[in-house]
PDB file with SEQRES, HELIX, SHEET and CRYST1 records, atoms N, CA, C and O in Angstrom:
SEQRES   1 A   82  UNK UNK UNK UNK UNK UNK UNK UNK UNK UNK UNK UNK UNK          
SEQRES   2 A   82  UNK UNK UNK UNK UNK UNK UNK UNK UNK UNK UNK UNK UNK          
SEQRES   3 A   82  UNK UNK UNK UNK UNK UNK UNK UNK UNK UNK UNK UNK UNK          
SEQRES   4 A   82  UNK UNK UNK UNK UNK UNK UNK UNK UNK UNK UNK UNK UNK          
SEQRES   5 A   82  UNK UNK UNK UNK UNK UNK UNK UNK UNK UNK UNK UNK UNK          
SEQRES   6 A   82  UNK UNK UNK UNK UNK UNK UNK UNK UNK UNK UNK UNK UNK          
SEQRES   7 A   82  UNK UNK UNK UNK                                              
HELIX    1 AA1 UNK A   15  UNK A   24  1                                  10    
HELIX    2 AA2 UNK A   33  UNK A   37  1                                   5    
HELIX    3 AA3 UNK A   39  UNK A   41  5                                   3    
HELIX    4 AA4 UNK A   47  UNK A   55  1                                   9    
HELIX    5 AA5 UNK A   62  UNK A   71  1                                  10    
HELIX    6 AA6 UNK A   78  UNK A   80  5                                   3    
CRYST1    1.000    1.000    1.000  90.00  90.00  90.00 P 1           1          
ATOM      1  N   UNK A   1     108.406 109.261  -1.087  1.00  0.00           N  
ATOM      2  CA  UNK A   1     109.126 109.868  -2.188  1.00  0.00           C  
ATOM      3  C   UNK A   1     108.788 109.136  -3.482  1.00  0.00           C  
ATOM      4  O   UNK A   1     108.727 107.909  -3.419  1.00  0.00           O  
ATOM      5  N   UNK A   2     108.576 109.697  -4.566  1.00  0.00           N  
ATOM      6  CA  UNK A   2     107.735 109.303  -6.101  1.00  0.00           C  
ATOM      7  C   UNK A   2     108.995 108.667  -6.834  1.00  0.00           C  
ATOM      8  O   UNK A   2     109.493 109.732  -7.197  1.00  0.00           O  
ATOM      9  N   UNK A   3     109.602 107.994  -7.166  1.00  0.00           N  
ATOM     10  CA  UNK A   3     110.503 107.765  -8.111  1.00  0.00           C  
ATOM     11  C   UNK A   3     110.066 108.149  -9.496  1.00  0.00           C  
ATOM     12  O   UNK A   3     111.049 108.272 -10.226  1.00  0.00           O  
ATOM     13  N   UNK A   4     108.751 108.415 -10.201  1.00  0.00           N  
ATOM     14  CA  UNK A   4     108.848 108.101 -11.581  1.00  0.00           C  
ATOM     15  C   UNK A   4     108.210 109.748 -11.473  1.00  0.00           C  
ATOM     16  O   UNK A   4     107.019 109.937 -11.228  1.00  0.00           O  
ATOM     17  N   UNK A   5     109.170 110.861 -11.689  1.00  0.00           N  
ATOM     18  CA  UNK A   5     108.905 112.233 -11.553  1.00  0.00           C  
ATOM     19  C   UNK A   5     109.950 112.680 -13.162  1.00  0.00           C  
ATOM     20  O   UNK A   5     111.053 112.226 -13.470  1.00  0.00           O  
ATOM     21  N   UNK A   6     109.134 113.649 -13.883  1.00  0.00           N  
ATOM     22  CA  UNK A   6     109.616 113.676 -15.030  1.00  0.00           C  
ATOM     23  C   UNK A   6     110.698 114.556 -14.778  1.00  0.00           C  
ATOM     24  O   UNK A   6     110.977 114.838 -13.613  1.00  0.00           O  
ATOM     25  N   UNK A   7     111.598 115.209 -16.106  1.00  0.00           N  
ATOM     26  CA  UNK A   7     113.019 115.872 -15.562  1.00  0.00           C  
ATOM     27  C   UNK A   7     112.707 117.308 -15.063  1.00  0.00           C  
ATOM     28  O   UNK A   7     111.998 118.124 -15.653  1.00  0.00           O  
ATOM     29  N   UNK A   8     113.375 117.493 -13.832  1.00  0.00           N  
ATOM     30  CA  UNK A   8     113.488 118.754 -13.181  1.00  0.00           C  
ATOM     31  C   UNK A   8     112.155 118.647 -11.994  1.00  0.00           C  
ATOM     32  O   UNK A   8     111.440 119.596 -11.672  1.00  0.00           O  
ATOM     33  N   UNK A   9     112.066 117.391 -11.521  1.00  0.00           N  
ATOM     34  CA  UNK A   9     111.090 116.780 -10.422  1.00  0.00           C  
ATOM     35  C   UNK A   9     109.911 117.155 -10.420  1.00  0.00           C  
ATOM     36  O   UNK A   9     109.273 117.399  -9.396  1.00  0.00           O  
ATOM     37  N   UNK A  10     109.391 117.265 -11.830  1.00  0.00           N  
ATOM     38  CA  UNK A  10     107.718 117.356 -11.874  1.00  0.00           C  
ATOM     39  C   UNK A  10     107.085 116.154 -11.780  1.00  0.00           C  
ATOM     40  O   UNK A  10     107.810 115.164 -11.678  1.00  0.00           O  
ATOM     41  N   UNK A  11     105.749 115.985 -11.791  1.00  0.00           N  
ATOM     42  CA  UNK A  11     105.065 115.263 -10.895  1.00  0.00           C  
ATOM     43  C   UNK A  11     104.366 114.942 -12.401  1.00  0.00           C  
ATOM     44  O   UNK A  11     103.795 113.852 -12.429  1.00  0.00           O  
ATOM     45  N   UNK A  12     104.321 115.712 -13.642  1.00  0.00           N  
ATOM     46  CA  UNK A  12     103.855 115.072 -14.967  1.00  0.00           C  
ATOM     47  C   UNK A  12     104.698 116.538 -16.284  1.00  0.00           C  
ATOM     48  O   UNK A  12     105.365 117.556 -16.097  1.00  0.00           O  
ATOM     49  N   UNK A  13     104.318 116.046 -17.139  1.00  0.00           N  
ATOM     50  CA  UNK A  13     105.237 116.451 -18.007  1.00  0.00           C  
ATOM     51  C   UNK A  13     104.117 117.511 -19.039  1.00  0.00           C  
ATOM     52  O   UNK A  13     104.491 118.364 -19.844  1.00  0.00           O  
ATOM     53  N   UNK A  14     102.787 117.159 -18.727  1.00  0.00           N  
ATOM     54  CA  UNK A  14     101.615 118.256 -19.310  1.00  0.00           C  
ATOM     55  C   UNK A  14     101.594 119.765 -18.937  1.00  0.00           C  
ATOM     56  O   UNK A  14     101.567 120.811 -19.586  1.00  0.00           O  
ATOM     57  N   UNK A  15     101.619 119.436 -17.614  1.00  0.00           N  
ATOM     58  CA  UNK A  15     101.619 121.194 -17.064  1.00  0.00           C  
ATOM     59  C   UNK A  15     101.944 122.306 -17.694  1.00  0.00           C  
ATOM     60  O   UNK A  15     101.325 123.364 -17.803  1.00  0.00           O  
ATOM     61  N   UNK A  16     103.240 121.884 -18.206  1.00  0.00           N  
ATOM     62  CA  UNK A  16     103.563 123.113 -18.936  1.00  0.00           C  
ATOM     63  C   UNK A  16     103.111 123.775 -20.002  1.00  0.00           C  
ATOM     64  O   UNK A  16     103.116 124.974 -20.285  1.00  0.00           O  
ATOM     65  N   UNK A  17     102.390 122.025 -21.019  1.00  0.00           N  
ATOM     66  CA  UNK A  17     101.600 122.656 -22.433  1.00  0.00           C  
ATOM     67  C   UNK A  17     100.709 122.930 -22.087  1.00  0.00           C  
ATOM     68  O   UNK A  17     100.092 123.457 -23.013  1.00  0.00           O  
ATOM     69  N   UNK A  18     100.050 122.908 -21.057  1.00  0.00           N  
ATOM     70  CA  UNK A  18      98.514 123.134 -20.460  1.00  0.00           C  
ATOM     71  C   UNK A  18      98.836 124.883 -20.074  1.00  0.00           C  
ATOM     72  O   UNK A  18      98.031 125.779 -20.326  1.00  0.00           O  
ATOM     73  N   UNK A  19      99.693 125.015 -19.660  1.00  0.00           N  
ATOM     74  CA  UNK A  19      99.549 126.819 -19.035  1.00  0.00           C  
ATOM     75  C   UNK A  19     100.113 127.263 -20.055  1.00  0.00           C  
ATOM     76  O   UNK A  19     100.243 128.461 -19.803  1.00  0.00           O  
ATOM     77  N   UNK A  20     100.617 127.036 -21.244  1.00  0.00           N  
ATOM     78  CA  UNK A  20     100.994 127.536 -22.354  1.00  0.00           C  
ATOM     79  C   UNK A  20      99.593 127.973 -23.250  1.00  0.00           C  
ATOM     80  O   UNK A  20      99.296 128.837 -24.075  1.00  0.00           O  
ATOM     81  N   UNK A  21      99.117 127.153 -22.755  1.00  0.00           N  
ATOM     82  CA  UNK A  21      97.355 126.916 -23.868  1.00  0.00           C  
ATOM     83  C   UNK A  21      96.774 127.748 -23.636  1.00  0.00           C  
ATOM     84  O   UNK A  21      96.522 128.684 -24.394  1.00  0.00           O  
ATOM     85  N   UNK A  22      96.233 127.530 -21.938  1.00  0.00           N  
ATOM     86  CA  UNK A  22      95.499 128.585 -21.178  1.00  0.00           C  
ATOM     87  C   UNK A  22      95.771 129.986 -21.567  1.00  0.00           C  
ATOM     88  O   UNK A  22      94.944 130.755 -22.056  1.00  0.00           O  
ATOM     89  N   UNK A  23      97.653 130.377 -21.165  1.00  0.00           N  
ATOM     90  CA  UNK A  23      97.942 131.849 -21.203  1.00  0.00           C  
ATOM     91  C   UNK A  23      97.890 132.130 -22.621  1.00  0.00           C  
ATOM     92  O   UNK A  23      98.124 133.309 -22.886  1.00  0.00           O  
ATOM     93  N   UNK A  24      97.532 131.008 -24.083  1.00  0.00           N  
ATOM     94  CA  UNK A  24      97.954 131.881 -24.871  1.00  0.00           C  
ATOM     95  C   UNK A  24      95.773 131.921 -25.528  1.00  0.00           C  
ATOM     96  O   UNK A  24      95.335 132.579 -26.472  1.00  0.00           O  
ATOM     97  N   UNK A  25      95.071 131.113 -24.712  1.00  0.00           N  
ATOM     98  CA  UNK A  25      93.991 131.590 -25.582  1.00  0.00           C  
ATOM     99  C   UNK A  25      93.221 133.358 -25.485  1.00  0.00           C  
ATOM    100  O   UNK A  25      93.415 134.284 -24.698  1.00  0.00           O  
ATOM    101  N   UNK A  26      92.492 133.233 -26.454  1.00  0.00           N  
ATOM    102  CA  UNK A  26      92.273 134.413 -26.479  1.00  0.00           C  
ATOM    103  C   UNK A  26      90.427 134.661 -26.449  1.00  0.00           C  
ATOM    104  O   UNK A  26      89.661 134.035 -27.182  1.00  0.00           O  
ATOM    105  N   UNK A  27      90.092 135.476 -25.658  1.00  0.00           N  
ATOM    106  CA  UNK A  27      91.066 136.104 -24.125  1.00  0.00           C  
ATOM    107  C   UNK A  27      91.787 135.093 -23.294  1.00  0.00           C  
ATOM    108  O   UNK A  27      91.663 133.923 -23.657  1.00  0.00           O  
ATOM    109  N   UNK A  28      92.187 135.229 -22.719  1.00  0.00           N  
ATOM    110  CA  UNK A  28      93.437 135.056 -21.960  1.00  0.00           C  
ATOM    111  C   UNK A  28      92.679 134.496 -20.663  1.00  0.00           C  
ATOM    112  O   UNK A  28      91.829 135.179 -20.092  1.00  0.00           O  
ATOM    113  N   UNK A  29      93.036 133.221 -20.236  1.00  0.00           N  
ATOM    114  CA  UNK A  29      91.823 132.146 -19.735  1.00  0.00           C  
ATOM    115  C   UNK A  29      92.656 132.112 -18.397  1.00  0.00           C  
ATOM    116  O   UNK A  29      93.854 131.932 -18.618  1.00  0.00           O  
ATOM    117  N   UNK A  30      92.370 132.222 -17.240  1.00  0.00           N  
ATOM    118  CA  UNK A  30      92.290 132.141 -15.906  1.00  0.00           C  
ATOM    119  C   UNK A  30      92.363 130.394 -15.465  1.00  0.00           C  
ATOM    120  O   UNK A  30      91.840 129.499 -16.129  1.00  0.00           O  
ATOM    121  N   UNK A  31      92.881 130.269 -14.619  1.00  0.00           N  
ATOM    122  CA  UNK A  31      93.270 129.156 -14.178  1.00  0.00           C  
ATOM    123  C   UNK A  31      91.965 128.594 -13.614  1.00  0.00           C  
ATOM    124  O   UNK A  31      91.886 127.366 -13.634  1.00  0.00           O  
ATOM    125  N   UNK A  32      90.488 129.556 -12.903  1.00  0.00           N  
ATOM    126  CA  UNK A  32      89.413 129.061 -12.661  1.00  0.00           C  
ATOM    127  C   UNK A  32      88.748 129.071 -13.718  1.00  0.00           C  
ATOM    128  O   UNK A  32      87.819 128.263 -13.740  1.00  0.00           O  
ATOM    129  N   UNK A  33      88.910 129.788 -14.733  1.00  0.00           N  
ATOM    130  CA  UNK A  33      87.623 129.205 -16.034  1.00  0.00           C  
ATOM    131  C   UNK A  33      88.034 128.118 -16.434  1.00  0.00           C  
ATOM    132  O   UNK A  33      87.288 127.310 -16.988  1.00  0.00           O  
ATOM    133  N   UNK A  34      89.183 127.929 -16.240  1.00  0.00           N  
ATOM    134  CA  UNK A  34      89.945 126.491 -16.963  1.00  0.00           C  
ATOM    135  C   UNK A  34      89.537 125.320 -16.146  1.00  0.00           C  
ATOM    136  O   UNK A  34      89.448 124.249 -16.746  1.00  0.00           O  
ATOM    137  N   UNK A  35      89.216 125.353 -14.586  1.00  0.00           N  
ATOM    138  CA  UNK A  35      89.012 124.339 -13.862  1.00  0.00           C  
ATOM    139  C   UNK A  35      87.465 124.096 -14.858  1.00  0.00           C  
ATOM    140  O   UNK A  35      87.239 123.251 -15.724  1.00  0.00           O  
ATOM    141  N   UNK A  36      86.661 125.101 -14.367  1.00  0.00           N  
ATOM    142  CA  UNK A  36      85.495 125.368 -14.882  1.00  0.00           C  
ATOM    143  C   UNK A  36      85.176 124.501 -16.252  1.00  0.00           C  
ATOM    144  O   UNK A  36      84.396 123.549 -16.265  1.00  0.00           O  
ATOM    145  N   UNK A  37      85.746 124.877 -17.152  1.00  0.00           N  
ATOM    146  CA  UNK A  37      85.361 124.417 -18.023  1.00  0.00           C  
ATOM    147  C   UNK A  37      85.681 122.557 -18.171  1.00  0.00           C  
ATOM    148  O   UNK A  37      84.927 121.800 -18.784  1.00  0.00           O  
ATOM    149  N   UNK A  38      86.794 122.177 -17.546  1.00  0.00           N  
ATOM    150  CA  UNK A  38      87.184 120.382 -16.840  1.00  0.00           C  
ATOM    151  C   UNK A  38      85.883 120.281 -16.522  1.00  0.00           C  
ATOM    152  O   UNK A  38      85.169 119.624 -17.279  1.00  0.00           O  
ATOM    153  N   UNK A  39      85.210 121.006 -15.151  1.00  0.00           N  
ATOM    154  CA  UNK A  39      83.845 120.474 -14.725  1.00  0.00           C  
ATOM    155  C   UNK A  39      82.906 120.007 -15.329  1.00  0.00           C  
ATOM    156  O   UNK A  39      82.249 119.036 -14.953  1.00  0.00           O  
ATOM    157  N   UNK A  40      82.680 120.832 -16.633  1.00  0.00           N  
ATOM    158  CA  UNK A  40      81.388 120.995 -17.409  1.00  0.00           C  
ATOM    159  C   UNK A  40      82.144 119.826 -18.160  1.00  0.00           C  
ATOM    160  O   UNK A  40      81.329 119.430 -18.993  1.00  0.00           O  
ATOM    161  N   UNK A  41      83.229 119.125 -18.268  1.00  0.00           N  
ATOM    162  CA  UNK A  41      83.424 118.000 -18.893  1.00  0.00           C  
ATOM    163  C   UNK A  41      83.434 116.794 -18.033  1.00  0.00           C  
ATOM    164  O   UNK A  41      83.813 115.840 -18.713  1.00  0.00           O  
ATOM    165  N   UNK A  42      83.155 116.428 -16.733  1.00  0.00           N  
ATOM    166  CA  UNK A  42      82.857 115.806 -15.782  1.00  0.00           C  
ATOM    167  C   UNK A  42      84.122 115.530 -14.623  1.00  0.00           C  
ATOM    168  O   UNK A  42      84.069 114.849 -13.598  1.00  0.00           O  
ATOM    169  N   UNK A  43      85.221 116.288 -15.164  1.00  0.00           N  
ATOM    170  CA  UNK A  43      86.288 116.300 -13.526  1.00  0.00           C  
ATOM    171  C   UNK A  43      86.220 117.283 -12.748  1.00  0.00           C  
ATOM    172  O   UNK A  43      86.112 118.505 -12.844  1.00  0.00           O  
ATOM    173  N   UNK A  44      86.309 116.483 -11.917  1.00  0.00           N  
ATOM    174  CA  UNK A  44      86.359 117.096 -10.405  1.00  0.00           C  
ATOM    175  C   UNK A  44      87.851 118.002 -10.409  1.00  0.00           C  
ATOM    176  O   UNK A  44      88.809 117.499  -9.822  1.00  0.00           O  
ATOM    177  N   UNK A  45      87.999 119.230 -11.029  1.00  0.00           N  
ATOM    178  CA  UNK A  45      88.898 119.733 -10.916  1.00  0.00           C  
ATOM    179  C   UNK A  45      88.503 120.978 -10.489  1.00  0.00           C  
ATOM    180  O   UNK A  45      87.439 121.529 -10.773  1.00  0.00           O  
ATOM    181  N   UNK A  46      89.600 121.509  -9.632  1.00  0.00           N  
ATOM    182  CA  UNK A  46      88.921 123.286  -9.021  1.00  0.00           C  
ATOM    183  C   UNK A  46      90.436 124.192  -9.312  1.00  0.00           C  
ATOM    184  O   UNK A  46      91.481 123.654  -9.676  1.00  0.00           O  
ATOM    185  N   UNK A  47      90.301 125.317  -9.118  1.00  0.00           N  
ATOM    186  CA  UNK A  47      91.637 126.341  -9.289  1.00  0.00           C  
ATOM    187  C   UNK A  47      93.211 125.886  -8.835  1.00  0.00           C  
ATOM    188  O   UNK A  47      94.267 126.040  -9.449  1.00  0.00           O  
ATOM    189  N   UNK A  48      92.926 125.222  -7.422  1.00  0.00           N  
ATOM    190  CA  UNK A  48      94.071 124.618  -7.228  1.00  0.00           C  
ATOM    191  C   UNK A  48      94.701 123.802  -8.077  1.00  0.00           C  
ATOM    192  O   UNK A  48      95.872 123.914  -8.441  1.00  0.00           O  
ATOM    193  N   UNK A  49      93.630 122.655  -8.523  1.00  0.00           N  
ATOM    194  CA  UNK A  49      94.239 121.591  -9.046  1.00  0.00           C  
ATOM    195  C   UNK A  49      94.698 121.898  -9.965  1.00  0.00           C  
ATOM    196  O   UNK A  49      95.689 121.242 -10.287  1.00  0.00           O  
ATOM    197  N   UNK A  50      94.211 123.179 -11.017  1.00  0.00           N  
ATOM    198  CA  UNK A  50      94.978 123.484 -11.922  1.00  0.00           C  
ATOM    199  C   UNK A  50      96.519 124.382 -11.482  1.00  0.00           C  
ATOM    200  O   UNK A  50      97.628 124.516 -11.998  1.00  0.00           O  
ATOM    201  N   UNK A  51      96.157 124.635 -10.833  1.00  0.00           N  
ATOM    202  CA  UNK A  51      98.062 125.304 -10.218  1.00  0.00           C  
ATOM    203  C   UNK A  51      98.959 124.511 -10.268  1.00  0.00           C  
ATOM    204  O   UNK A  51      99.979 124.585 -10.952  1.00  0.00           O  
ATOM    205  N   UNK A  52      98.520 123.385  -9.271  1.00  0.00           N  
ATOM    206  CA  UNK A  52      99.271 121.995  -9.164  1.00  0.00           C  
ATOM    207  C   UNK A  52      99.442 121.281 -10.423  1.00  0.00           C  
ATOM    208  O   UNK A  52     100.439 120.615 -10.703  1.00  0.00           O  
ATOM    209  N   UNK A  53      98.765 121.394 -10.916  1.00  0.00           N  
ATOM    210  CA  UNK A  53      98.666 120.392 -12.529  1.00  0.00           C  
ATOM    211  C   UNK A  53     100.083 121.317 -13.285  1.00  0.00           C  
ATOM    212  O   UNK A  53     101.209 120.864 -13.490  1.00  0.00           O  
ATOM    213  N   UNK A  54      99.531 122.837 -13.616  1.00  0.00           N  
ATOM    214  CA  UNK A  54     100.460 123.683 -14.207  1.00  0.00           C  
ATOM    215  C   UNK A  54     102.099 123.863 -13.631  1.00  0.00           C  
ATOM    216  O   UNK A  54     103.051 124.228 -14.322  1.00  0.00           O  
ATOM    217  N   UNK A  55     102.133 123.476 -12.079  1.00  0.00           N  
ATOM    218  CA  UNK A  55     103.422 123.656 -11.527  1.00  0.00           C  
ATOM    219  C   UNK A  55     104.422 122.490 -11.375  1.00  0.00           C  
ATOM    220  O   UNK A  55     105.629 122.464 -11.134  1.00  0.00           O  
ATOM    221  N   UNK A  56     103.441 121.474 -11.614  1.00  0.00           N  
ATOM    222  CA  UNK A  56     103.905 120.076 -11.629  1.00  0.00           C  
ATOM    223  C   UNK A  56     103.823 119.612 -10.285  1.00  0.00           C  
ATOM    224  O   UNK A  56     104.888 119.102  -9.938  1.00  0.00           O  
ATOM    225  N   UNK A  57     103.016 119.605  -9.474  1.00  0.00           N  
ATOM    226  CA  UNK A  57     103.003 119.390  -8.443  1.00  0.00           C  
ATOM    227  C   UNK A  57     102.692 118.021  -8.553  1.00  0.00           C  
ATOM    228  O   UNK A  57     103.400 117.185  -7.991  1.00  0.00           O  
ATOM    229  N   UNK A  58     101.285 117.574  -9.502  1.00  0.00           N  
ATOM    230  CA  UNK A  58     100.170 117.456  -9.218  1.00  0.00           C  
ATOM    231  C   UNK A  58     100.263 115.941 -10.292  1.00  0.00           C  
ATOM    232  O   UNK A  58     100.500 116.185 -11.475  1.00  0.00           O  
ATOM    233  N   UNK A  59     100.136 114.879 -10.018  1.00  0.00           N  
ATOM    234  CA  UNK A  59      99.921 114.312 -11.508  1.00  0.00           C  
ATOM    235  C   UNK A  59      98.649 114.194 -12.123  1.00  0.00           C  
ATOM    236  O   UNK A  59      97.552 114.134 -11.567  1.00  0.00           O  
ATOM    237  N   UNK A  60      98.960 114.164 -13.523  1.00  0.00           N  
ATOM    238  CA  UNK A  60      97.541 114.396 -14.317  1.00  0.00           C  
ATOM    239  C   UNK A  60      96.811 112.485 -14.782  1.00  0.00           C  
ATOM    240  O   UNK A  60      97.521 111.480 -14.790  1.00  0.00           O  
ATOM    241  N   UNK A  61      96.392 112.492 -14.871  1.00  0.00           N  
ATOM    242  CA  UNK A  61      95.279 111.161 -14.860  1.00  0.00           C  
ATOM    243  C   UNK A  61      95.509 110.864 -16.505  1.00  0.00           C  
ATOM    244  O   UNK A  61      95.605 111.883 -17.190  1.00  0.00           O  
ATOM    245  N   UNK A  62      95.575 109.998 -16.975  1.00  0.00           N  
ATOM    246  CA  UNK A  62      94.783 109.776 -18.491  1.00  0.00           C  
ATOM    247  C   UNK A  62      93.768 110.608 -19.187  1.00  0.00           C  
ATOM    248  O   UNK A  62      93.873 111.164 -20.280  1.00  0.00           O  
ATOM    249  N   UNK A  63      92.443 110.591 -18.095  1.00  0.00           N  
ATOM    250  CA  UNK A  63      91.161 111.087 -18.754  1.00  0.00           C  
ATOM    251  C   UNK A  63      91.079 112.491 -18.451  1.00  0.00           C  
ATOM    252  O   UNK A  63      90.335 113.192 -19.138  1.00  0.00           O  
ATOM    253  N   UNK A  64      92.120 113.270 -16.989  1.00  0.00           N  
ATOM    254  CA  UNK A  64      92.452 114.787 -17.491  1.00  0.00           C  
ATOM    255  C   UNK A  64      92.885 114.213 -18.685  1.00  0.00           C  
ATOM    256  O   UNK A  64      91.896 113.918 -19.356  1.00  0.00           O  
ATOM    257  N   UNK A  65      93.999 113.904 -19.284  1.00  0.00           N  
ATOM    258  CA  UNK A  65      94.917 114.412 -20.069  1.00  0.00           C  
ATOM    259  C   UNK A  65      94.028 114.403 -21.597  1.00  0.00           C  
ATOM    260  O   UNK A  65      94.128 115.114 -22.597  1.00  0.00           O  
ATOM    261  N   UNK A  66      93.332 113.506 -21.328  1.00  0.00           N  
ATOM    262  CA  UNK A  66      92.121 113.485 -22.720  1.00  0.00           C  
ATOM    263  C   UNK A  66      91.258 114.458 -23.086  1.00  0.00           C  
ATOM    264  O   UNK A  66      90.831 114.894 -24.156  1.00  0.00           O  
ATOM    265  N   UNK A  67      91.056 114.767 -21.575  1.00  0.00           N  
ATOM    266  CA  UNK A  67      89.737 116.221 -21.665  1.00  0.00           C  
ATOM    267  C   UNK A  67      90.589 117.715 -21.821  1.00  0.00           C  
ATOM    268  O   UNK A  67      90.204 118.815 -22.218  1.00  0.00           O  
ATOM    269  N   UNK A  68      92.156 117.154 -21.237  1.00  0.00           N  
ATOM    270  CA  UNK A  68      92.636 119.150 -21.606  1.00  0.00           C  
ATOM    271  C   UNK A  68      92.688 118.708 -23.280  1.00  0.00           C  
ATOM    272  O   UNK A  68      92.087 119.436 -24.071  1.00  0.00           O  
ATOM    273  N   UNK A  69      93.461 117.434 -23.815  1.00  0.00           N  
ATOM    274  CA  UNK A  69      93.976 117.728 -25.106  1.00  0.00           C  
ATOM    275  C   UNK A  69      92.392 118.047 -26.121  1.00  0.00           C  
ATOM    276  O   UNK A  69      92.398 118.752 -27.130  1.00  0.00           O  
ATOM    277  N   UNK A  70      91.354 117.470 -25.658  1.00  0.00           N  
ATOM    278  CA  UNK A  70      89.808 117.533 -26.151  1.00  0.00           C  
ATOM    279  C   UNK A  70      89.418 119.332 -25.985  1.00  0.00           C  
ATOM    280  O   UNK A  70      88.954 119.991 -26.916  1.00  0.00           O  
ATOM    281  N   UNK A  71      89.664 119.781 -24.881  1.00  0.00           N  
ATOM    282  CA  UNK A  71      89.361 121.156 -24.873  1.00  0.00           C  
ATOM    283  C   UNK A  71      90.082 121.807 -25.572  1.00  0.00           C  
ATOM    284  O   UNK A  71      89.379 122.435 -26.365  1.00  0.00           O  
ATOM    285  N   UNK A  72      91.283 122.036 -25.736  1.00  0.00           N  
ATOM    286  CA  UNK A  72      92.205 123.061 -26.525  1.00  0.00           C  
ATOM    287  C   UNK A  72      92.597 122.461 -27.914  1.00  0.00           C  
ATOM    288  O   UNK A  72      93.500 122.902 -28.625  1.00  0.00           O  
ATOM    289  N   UNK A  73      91.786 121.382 -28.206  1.00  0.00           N  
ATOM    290  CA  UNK A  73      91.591 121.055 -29.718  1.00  0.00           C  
ATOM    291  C   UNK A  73      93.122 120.614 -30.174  1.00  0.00           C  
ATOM    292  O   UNK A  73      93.601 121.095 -31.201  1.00  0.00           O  
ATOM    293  N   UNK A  74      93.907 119.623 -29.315  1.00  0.00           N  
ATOM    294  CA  UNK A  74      95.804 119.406 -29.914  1.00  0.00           C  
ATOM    295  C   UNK A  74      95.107 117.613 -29.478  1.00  0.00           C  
ATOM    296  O   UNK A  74      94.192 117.095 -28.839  1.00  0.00           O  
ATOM    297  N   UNK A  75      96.337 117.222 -30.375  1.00  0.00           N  
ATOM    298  CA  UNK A  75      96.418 115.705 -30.020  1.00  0.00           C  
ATOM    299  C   UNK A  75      97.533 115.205 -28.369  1.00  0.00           C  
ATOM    300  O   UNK A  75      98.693 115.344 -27.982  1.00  0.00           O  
ATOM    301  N   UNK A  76      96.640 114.786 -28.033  1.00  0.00           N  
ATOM    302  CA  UNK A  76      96.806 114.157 -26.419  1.00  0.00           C  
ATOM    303  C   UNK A  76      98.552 113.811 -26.892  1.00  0.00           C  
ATOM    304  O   UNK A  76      99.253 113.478 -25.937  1.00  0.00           O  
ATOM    305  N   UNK A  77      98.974 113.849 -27.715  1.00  0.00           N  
ATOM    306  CA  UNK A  77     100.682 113.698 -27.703  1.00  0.00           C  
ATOM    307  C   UNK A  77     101.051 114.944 -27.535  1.00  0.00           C  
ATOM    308  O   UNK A  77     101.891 115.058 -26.642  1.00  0.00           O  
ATOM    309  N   UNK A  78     100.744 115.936 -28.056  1.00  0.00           N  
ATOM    310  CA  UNK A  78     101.371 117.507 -27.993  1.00  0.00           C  
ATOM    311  C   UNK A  78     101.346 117.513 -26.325  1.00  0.00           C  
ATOM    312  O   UNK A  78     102.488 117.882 -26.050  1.00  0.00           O  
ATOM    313  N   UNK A  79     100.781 117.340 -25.322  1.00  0.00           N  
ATOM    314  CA  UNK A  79     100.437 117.679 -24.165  1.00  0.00           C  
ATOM    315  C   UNK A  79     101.796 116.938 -23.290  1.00  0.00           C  
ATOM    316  O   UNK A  79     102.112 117.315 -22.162  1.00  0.00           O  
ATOM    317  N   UNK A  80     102.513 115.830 -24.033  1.00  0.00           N  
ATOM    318  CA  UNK A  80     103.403 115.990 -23.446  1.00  0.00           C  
ATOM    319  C   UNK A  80     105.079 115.928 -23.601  1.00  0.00           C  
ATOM    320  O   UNK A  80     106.013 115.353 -23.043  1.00  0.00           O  
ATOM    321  N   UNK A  81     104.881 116.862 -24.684  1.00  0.00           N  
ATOM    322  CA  UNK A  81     106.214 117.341 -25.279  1.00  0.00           C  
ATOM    323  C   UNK A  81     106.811 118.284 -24.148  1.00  0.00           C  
ATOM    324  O   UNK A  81     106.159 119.224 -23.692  1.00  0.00           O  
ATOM    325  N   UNK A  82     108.038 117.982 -23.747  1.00  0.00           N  
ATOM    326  CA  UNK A  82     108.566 118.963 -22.954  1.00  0.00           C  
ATOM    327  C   UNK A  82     108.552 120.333 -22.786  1.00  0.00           C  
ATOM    328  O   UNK A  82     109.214 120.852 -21.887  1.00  0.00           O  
TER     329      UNK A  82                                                      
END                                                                             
């Protein structure tokens, strides 16, 4: 059992600005172009991991959290505003 789970027992506190990003770019970005495009930035991320990442399953790393705030062009603080 994790003790350090953010409020409402997520596993990180990004997820949510991350599927906010995704659903609001335009077009409207799929949870595998999104892994996709992590890859082409060197993580090992695939469709799942973004589910898990987005549902809070999942915790996110530092250098995700550098490469989503680097892809969707926000400062790595926006990513984890509630």
């Amino acid at each position: 059992m994790y003790k350090n789970k953010a409020p409402g027992g997520r596993n990180n506190l990004a997820g949510v600005q991350i599927a906010r990003l995704r659903q609001a770019a335009v077009p409207r970005m799929s949870q595998r172009a999104l892994a996709d495009e992590m890859q082409l930035r060197g993580l090992d991320l695939d469709k799942n991991a973004i589910q898990r990442i987005e549902s809070g399953q999942r915790f996110v790393t530092d250098i995700e959290l550098l490469a989503f705030a680097e892809f969707f062009q926000v400062p790595a603080q926006d990513l984890l505003k509630p």
